[in-house]
C-alpha positions in Angstrom: 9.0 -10.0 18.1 10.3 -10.2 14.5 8.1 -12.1 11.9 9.2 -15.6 10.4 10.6 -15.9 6.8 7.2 -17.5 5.6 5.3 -14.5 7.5 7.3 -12.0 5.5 7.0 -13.5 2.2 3.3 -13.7 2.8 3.4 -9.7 4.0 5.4 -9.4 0.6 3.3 -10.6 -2.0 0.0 -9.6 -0.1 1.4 -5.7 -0.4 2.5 -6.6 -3.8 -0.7 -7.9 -5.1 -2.6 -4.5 -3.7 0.1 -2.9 -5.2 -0.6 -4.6 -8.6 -4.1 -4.1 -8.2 -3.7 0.0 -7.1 -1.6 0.7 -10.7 -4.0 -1.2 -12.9 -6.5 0.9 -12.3 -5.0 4.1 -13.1 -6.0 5.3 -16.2 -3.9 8.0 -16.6 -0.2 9.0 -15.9 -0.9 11.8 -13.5 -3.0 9.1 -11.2 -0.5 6.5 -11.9 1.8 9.3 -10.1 -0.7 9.4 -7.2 -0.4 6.0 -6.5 3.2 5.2 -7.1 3.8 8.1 -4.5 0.9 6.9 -2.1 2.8 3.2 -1.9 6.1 4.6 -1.5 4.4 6.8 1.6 3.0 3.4 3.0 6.2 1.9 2.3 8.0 4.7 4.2 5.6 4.9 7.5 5.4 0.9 7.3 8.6 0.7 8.1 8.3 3.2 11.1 5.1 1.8 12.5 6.4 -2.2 12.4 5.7 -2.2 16.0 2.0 -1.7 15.3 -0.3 -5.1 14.9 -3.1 -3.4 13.2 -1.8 -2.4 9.7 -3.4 0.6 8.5 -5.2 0.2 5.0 -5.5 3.3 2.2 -8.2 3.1 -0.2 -7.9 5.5 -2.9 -11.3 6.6 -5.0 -9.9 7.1 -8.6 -13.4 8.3 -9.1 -12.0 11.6 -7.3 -8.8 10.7 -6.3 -9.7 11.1 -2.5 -7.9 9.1 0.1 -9.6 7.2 3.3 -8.1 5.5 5.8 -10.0 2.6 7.6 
């Protein structure tokens, strides 16, 4: 079941928002790297896992740059 043009847009600027949200925080370039390469991931295995209803979400710690998954 594909999602309707208004569900999409709202998928789109939710993910963009986070997105937004993510690189402001980075103070520096090296975890601006991180992140940029942490959304493409998401972007990448998004795509893949479409059939999935529960989105996975990545919370990264810039305190030390760990990953969790909920």
């Amino acid at each position: 079941m594909s999602a309707t043009p208004d569900q999409t847009t709202t998928k789109f600027l939710q993910a963009k928002s986070t997105a937004s949200a993510m690189l402001a925080q980075a103070k520096t370039m090296n975890k601006y790297k991180k992140l940029i390469a942490e959304l493409l991931s998401s972007i990448d295995s998004g795509s893949e896992g479409e059939k999935s209803s529960t989105p996975s979400i990545k919370i990264v710690d810039l305190a030390d740059d760990k990953m969790m998954q909920r």
